[in-house]
N, C-alpha and C positions, 0 to 999 in steps of 0.2 A: 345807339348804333348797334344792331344785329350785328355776328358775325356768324357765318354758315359755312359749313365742312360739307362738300357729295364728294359722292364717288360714284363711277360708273366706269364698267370695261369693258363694254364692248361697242360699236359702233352707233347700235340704234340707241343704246344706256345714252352715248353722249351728244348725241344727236335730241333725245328728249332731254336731255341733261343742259343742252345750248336755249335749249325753249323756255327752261323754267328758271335757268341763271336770268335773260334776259325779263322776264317775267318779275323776278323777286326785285330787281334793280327800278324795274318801272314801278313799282308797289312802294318802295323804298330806296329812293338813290342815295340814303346812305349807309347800304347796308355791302359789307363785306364779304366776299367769297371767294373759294380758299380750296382746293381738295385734289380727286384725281380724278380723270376721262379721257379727254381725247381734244384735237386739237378745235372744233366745232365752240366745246366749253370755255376751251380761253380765249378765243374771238367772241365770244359774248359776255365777257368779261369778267372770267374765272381766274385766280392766279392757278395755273397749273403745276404740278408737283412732280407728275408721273403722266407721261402718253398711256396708260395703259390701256384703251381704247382702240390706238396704234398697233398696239404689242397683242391686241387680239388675239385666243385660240379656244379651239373647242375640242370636246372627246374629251373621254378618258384618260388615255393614254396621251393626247397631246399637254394634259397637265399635267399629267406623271413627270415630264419631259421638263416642264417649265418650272418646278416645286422649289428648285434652288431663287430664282428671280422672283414668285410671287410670296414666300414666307420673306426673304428681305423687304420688299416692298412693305408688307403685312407688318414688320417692325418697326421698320420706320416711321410710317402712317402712326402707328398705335402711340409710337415716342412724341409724333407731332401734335396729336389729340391732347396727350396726357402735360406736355410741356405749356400747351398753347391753344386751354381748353375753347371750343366753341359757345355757344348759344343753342347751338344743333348742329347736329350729324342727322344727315339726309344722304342716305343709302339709295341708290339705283339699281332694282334688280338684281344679276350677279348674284344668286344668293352664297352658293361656296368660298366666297371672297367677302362679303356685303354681312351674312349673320354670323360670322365669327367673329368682323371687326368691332359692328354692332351687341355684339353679348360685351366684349372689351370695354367698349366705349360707355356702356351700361351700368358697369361695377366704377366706372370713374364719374358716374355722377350728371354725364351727360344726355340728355335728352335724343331720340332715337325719332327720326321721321321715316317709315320705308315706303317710299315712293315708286309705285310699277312693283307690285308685288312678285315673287318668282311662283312659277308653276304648281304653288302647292295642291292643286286637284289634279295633275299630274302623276306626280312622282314624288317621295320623301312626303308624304301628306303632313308627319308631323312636328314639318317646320312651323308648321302655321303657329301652333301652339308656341314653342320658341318667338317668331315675329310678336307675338299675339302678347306674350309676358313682357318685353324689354320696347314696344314700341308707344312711344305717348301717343302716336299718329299711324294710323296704314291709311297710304292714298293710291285706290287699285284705279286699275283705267281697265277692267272688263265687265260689264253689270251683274255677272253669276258670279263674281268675287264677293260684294259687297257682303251678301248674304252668307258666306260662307265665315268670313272674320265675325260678323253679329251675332252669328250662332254660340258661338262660344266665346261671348262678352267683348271681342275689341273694339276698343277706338277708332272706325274704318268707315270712311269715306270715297263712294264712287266718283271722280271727279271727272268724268269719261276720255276717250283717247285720245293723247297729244298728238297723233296722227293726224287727224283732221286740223288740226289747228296749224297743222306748218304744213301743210298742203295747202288750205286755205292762204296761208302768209308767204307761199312764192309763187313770183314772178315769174309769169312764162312765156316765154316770147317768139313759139312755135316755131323754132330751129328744128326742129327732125320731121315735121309734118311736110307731108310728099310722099307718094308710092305706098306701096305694100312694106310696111315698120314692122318686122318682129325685134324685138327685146331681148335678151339674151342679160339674164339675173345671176350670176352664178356666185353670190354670197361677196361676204366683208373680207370671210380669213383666210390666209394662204392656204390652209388643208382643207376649206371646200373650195376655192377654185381648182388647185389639183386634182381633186375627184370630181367636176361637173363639168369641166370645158370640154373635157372629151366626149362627152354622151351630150351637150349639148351641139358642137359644134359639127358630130356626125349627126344629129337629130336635123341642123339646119342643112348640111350638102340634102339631105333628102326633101326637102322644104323647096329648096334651090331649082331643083330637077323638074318640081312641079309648077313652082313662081318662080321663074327665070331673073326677072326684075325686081325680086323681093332685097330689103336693103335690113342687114342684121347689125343693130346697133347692142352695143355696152356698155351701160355705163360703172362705174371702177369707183370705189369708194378713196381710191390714191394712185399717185403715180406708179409707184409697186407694184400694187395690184393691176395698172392697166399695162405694166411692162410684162409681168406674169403671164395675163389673157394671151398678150398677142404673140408671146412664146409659142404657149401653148397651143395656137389657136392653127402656129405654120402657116401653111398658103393658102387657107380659106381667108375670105375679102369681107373684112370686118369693119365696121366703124365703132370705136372708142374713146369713151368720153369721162374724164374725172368728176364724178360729181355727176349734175344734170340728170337724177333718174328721172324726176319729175317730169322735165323736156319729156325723154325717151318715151315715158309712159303715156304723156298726155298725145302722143303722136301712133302707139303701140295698133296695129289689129289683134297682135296676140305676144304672151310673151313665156319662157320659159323662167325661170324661176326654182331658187334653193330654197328652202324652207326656213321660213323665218318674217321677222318682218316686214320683208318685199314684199311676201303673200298679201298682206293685210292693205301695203300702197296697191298694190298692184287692184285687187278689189276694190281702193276706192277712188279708181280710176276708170271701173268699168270695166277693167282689158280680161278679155277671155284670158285663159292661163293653164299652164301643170306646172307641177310642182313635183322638185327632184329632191332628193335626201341621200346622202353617203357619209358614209364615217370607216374610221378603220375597221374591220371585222372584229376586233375585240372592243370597240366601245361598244359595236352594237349590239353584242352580243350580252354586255352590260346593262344594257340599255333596256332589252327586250325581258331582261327579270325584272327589272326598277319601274320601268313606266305603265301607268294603269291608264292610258286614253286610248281610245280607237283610230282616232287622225290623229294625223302628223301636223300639216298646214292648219295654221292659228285661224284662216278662215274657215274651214271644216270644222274646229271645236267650237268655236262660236255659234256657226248654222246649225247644229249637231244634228249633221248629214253632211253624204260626199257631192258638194258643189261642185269642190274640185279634183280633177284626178292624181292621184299622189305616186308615183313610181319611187318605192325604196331598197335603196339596197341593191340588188340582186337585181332588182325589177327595172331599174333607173339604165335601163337597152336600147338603143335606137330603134332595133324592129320595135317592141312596145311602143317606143314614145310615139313614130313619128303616125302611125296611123287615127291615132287621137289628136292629134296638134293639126293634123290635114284637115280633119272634121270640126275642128274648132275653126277653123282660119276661115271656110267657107261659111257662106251664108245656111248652117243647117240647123235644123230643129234641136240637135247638141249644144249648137252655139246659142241660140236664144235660151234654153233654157239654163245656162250657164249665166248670163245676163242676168235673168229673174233670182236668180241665189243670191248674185253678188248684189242686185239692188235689197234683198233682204238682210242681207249682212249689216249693209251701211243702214238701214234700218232700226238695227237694234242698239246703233252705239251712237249720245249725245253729240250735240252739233259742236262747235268750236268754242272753246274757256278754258278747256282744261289745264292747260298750260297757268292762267290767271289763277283758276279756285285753289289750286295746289301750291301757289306762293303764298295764296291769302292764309292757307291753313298754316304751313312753314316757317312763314311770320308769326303769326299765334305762338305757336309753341318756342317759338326762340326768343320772342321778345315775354313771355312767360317765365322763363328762364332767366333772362339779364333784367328781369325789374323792371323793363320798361312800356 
């Protein structure tokens, strides 16, 4: 009987983090799992230790903030490794949290899976080397990764995006389709809904003025987050929904969107889109020494080209947004060829397994481990 440690903190970490608990279980119903994420993870049958998932944040400065809660956690975690060694540790992205605990877990003897590689063609390119020394396994889900770990000898496997595979595995049962759908995406964590409901929900009064009968839907990764929006949102007439993007999306003619994984659902759903980015002025400012890519949205790096329009920072204005988001919403030569990108996107990344080949490997290496 395998025992298996993840971790993953942020929303989408545990959201692919619920696909591949469910996954290893089906591979091996006797295999035990054990670690930290969010609550997606322990409804597919993770013991949970830490919401950290929940406990979301991003920026610079908002981990400045939180340094007292993630070094304890980060103790804790290491004391449970080392008391109550695994089979594997399978890290989920997060790398600031994920190859520190990972170098730890390393020097105790543990076997290192990192699962959903972090940004290293990005930014900090030479983590790769670091993942690249301490992991028996990288399993990336972008096809210009694979290549990048092989180059300088790691054990890395494209196993392609879990995204499809849990769109493919829900059920939809067309509750938002009716009318003119926009979408209103404005992220998982408390500090990008505070910076995007305002430029989006002035983005949508302009929307309103010209589709009168247009119906702007939310979907909220929690009750929090949907009590948040509809603070935020005051007396504009919103519909919000916990959960259900998929619904929203599969129902969407267009949708606004934070930057992030939404982008990549939102793509492969076909929904015309922009894409917003805010952070506080000193991450970004951070940020814009550190990071070596030209787009923001993970569907731009991928196409590498602007499919999609990205307003950041400064740029993320309602005059800006709303006269592209008009020209998207109507039937115009903008909008189809927005259509043609996003159908080249889903193009370039494997059909649905991903989720299966990446326990199949995780198993390997842990039952490699316990002898068996």
């Amino acid at each position: 009987m395998s025992r298996i440690f993840l971790v993953a903190g942020e929303s989408s970490g545990d959201m692919h983090g619920a696909n591949l608990v469910r996954a290893l279980r089906e591979a091996d119903p006797a295999v035990t799992c054990e670690g930290i994420g969010g609550r997606a993870m322990a409804e597919a049958g993770m013991h949970l230790r830490f919401d950290l998932a929940g406990y979301g944040i991003m920026g610079f400065t908002e981990v400045v903030r939180s340094l007292g809660t993630i070094r304890h956690l980060f103790h804790d975690t290491l004391e449970c490794l080392r008391l109550n060694r695994p089979d594997c540790l399978v890290v989920i992205d997060y790398p600031g949290f994920n190859i520190r605990l990972a170098q730890k877990a390393y020097s105790l003897g543990i076997p290192i899976v990192y699962y959903i590689s972090p940004q290293v063609w990005a930014w900090k390119k030479k983590r790769i080397h670091i993942i690249a020394n301490i992991a028996k396994k990288v399993l990336v889900i972008l096809p210009f990764e694979e290549e990048l770990y092989r180059d300088i000898g790691a054990p890395c496997t494209y196993v392609g995006h879990p995204l499809i595979d849990q769109i493919e595995s829900t059920p939809l049962t067309g509750a938002y389709k009716g009318g003119l759908v926009i979408g209103l995406l404005p992220g998982s964590r408390e500090q990008e809904i505070r910076r995007l409901v305002a430029p989006m929900i002035a983005t949508a009064r302009g929307i309103k003025a010209v589709y009168p009968n247009a119906r702007f839907v939310v979907p909220c990764v929690n009750e929090d987050r949907e009590a948040q929006v509809r603070e935020l949102a005051g007396d504009f007439v919103l519909e919000s929904v916990v959960g259900k993007t998929y619904e929203v999306l599969s129902a969407a003619r267009f949708c606004l969107v934070a930057s992030g994984t939404a982008t990549l659902e939102t793509a492969l759903f076909r929904v015309p889109m922009i894409i917003l980015y805010k952070v506080s002025w000193l991450s970004y400012r951070i940020a814009m020494q550190i990071v070596d890519i030209e787009h923001i949205g993970l569907v731009n790096i991928l196409a590498g080209e602007r499919v999609v329009p990205e307003f950041v920072q400064g740029s993320a204005i309602p005059a800006r947004i709303l006269p592209v988001a008009l020209e998207l919403i109507g039937d115009t030569p903008a909008r189809a060829r927005m259509l043609d990108g996003l159908d080249r996107v889903r193009d370039l990344l494997k059909g649905a397994g991903a989720s299966r080949q990446a326990a199949a490997e995780i198993l390997a290496v842990a039952e490699g481990s316990s002898g068996g």
